[in-house]
C-alpha positions in Angstrom: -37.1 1.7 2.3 -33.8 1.8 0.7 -31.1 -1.5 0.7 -27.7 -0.5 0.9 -25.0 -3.3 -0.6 -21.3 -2.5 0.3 -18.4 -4.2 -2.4 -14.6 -3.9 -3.2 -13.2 -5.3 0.1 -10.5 -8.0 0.4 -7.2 -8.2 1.7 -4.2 -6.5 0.9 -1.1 -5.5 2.1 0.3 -2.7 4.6 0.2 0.6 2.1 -2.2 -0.8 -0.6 -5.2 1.1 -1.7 -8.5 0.1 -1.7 -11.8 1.4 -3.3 -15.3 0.4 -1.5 -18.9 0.7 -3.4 -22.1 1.3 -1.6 -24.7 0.7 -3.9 -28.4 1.9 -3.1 -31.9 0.4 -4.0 -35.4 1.0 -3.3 -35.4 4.6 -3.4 -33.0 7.6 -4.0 -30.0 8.7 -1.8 -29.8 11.6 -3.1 -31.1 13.5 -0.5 -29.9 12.0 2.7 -26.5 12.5 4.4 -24.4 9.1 4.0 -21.9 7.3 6.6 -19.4 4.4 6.1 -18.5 2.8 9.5 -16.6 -0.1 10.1 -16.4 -3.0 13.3 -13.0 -5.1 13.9 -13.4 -8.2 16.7 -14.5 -7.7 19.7 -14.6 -4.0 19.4 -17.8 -1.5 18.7 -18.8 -0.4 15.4 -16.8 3.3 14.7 -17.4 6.4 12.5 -15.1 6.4 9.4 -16.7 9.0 7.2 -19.5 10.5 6.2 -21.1 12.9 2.9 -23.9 15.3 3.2 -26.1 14.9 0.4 -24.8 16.8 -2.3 -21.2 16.4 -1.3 -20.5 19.3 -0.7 -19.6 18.8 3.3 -17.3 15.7 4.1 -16.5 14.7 8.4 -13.5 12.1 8.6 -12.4 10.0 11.7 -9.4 11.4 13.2 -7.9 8.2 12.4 -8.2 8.1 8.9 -8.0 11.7 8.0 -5.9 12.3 5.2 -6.0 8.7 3.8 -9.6 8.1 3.3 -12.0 9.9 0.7 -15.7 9.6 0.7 -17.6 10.6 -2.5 -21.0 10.1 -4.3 -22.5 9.6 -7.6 -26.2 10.8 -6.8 -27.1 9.9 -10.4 -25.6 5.8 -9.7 -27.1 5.9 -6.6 -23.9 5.0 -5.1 -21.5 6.4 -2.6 -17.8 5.0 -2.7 -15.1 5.3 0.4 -11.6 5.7 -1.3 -8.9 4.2 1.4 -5.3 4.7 0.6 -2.2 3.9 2.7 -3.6 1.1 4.8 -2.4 -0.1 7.5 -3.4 -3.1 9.7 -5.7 -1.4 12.0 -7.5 -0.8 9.4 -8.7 -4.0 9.2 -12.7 -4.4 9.6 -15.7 -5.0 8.4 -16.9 -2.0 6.7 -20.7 -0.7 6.5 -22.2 1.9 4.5 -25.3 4.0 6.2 -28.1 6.2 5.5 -29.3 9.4 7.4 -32.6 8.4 9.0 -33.9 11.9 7.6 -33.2 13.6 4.4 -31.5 16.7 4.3 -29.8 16.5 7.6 -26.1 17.0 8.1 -24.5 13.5 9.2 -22.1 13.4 12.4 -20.7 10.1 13.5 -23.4 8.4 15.5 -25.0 5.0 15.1 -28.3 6.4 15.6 -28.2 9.1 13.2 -28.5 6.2 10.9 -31.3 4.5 9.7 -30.5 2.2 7.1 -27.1 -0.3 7.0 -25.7 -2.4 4.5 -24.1 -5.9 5.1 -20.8 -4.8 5.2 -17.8 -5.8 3.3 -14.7 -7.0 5.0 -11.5 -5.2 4.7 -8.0 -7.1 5.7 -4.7 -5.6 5.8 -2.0 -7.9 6.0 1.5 -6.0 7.5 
């Protein structure tokens, strides 16, 4: 069983850059795929990014594409989401995910997913 704890959100302005940590515990990452997602109000939760387990293959929501870099540090156990030029859509609470099974590419479903953090809320002020 692995526990996933997201940090580095808060609120910033319009074009600010954030950096968010996912930090993992109870067993290694360094074989599964990994996802950050992310939930405003009253809408569903929504694929941001995701990292196969080496890092070699990155998949990026249409809608952050080009701002947003997802990375890993298999030897910190830790996989970080890199979001630049925000803007107030943005706004969310972000989750980090594990792959239910290791060694399996990660697309952007929920139910590819079998392990979720808290979350960590990101605001963007215009």
């Amino acid at each position: 069983q692995v526990q996933l704890v997201e940090s580095g959100g808060g609120l910033v302005q319009a074009g600010d850059s954030l950096r968010l940590s996912c930090a993992a515990s109870g067993r290694t990452i360094r074989s599964y795929s990994m996802g950050w997602f992310r939930q405003a109000p009253g809408k569903e939760r929504e694929f941001v990014a995701a990292i196969t387990w080496g890092g070699s293959n990155t998949v990026y929501a249409d809608s952050v594409k080009g701002r947003f870099t997802i990375s890993r540090d298999n030897a910190k156990n830790t996989v970080y989401l890199q979001m630049n030029s925000l803007k107030p859509e943005d706004t969310a609470v972000y989750y980090c995910a594990s792959h239910r099974e290791s060694y399996k590419v990660a697309g952007g479903k929920t139910y590819e997913y079998g392990y979720w953090g808290q979350g960590t809320q990101v605001t963007v002020s215009p």
